[in-house]
C-alpha positions as CSV (number, residue, x, y, z in Angstrom):
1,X,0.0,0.0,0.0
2,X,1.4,3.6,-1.2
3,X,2.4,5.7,1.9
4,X,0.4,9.2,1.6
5,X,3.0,12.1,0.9
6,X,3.7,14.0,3.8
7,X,2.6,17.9,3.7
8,X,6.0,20.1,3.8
9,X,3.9,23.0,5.8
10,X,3.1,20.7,8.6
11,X,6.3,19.4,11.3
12,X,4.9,17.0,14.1
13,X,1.8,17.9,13.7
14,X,2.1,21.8,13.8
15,X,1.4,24.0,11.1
16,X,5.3,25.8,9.9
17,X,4.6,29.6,8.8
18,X,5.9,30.5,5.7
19,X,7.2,33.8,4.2
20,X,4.0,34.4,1.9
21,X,2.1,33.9,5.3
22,X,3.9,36.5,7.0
23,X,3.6,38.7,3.9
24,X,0.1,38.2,4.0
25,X,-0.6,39.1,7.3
26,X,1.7,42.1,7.4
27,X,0.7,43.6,4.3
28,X,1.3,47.2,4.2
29,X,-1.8,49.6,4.3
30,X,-0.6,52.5,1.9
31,X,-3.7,54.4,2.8
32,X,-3.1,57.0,5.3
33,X,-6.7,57.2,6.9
34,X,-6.2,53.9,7.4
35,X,-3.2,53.6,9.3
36,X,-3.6,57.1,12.1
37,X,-0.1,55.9,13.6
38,X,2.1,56.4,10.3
39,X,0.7,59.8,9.7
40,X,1.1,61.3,13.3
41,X,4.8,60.3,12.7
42,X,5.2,61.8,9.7
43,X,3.7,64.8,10.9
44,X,5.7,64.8,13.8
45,X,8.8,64.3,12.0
46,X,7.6,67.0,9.2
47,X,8.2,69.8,12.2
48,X,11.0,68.3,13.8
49,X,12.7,68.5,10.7
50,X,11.6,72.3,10.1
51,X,12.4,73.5,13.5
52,X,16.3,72.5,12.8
53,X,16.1,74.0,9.3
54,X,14.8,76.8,10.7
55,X,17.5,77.2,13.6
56,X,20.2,76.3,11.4
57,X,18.9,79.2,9.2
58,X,19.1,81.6,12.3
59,X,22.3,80.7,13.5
60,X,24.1,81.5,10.5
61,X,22.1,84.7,9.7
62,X,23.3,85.4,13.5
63,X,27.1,84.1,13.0
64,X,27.3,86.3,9.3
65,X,25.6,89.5,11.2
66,X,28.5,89.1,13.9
67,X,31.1,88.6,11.8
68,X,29.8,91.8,9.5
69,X,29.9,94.0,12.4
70,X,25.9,94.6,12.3
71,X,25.8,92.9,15.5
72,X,27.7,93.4,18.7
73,X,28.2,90.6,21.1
74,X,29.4,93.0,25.0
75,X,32.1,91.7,26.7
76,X,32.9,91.6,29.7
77,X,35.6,93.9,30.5
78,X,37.7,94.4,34.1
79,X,37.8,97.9,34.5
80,X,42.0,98.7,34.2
81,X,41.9,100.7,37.6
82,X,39.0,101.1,40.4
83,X,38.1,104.4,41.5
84,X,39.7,105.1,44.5
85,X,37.9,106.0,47.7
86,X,41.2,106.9,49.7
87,X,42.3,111.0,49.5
88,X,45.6,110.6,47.2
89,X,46.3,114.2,48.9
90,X,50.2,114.2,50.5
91,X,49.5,116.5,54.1
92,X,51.8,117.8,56.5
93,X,51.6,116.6,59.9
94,X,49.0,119.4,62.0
95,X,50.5,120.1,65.3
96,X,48.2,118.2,67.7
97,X,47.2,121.4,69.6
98,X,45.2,122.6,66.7
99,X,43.0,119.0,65.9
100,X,39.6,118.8,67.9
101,X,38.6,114.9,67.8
102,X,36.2,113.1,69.9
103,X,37.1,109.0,70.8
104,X,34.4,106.3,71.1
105,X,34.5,103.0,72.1
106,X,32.5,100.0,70.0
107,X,34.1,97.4,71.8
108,X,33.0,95.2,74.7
109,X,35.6,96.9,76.8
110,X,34.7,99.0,79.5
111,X,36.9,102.6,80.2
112,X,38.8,102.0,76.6
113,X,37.5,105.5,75.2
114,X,38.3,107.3,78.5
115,X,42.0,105.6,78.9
116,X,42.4,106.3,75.1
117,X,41.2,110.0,74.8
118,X,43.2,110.9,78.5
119,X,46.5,109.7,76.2
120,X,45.6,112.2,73.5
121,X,44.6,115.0,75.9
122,X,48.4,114.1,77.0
123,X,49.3,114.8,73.5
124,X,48.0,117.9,73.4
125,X,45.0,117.2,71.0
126,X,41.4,118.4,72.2
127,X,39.1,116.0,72.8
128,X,35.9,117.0,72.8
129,X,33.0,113.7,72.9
130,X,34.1,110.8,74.8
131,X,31.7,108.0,74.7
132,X,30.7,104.0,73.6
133,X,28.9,103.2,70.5
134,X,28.3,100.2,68.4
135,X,30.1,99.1,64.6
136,X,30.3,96.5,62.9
137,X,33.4,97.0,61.5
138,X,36.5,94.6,62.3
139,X,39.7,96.2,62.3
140,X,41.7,98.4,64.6
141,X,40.1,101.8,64.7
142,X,37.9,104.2,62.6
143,X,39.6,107.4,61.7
144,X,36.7,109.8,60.5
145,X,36.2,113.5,59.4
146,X,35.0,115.2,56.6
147,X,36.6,117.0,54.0
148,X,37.7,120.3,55.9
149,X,39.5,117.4,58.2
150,X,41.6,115.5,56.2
151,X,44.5,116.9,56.8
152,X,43.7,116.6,61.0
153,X,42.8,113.0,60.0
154,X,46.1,112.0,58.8
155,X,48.0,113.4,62.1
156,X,45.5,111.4,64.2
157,X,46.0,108.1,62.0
158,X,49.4,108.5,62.4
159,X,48.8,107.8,66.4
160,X,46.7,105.2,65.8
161,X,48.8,102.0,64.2
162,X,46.8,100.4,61.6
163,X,43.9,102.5,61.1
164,X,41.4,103.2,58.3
165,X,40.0,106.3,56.9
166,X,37.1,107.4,56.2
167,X,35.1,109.9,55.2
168,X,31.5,111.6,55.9
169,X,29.7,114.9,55.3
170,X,30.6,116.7,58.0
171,X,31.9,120.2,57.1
172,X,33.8,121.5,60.3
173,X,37.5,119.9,60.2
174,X,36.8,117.8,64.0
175,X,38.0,113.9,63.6
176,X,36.2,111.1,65.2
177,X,38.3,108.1,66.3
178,X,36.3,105.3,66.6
179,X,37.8,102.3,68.7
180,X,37.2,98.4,67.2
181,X,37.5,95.2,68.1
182,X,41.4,95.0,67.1
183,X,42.7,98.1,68.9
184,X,45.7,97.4,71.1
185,X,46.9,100.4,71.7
186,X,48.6,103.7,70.4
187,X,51.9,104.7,69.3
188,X,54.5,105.9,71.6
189,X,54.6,109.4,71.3
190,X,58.2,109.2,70.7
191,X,57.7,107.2,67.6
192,X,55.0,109.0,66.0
193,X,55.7,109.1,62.4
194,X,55.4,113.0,61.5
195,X,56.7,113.1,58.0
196,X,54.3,114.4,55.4
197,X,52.0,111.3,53.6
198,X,48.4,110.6,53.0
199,X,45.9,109.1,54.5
200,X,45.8,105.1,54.8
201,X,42.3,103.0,53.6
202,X,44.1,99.8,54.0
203,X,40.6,98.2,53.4
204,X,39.4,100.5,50.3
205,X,39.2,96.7,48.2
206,X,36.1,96.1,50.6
207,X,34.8,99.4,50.7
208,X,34.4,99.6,46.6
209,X,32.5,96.3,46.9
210,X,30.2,97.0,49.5
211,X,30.1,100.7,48.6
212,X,29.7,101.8,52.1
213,X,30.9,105.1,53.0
214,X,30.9,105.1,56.8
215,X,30.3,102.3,58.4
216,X,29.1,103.3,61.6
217,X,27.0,106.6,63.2
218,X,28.4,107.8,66.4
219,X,26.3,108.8,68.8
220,X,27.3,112.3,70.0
């Protein structure tokens, strides 16, 4: 008896999928309103694909304005020298006889105006106001007066090591000498510098940055 010929599409019993089956169920749709996925991509990559034409576009229009001059990128420029705060003035040393100043005390230290102001009296400098007020400032000591005082200012500074000036609106030539948290004490009257120079801002690098005039109000 003839054996039946076996079926090439069928392996053990289960039916083997072919390539014109998988072209048949995986035909392509060509027609758009059929197929809503295909055409939100194309549509979607439609405006991706203008958006970098367009900035493309823009950037060189931008680069070949630059480069023509039409326009001007700003740059960030250190300025060569900052504008000094400190008197550049060269003064004589006053005599101390003719300088009215007044001494307060910001520091937690009790009696340091009074001690301090008795050792310029003894220096022959009046001293008018002798009192305590409060500063923020760290340092040595204050040295303040106002314009008609500079010159007074830089004999007083010159007592006080390591002092900085400043200056405020008064317009009488008195000098305020304002005691911080770094004071130690003054220098020997026999080594007071009395040469002629000018005044000394040793902090005028903070000063332009926090643009702060005076940095404390002494009460009177």
């Amino acid at each position: 008896m003839a054996r039946k010929p076996k079926d090439p599409t069928v392996l053990h019993g289960h039916h083997i999928i072919t390539g014109s089956d998988l072209r048949a169920t995986f035909v392509d749709d060509d027609d758009p309103q059929n197929n809503p996925v295909r055409t939100r991509r194309r549509i979607l990559h439609g405006a991706v694909l203008v958006l970098l034409v367009g900035l493309v576009a823009a950037a060189v229009v931008v680069a070949l304005a630059i480069m023509n001059g039409q326009i001007k990128v700003p740059t960030a420029e250190r300025s060569q020298s900052a504008v000094s705060v400190c008197p550049e003035a060269i003064y004589d040393y006053t005599p101390p006889e003719t300088i009215n100043l007044n001494v307060f005390n910001s520091t937690s230290r009790p009696g340091l105006a009074r001690s301090v102001a008795d050792e310029f009296a003894a220096r022959k400098f009046i001293v008018g106001a002798v009192s305590n007020t409060t500063s923020s400032y760290r340092g040595t000591a204050l040295i303040v007066s106002g314009a008609a005082g500079q010159s007074a200012a830089f004999s007083v500074q010159r007592n006080v090591p390591g002092s900085d000036y400043f200056q405020d609106g008064r317009t009488d030539p008195s000098v305020d000498v304002i005691l911080t948290g770094d004071f130690k004490e003054l220098v020997k009257p026999e080594l007071v510098d009395q040469t002629p120079g000018q005044l000394s801002c040793p902090r005028e690098d903070r000063r332009i940055v926090d643009e702060s005039a005076v940095p404390v109000t002494p009460a009177g």
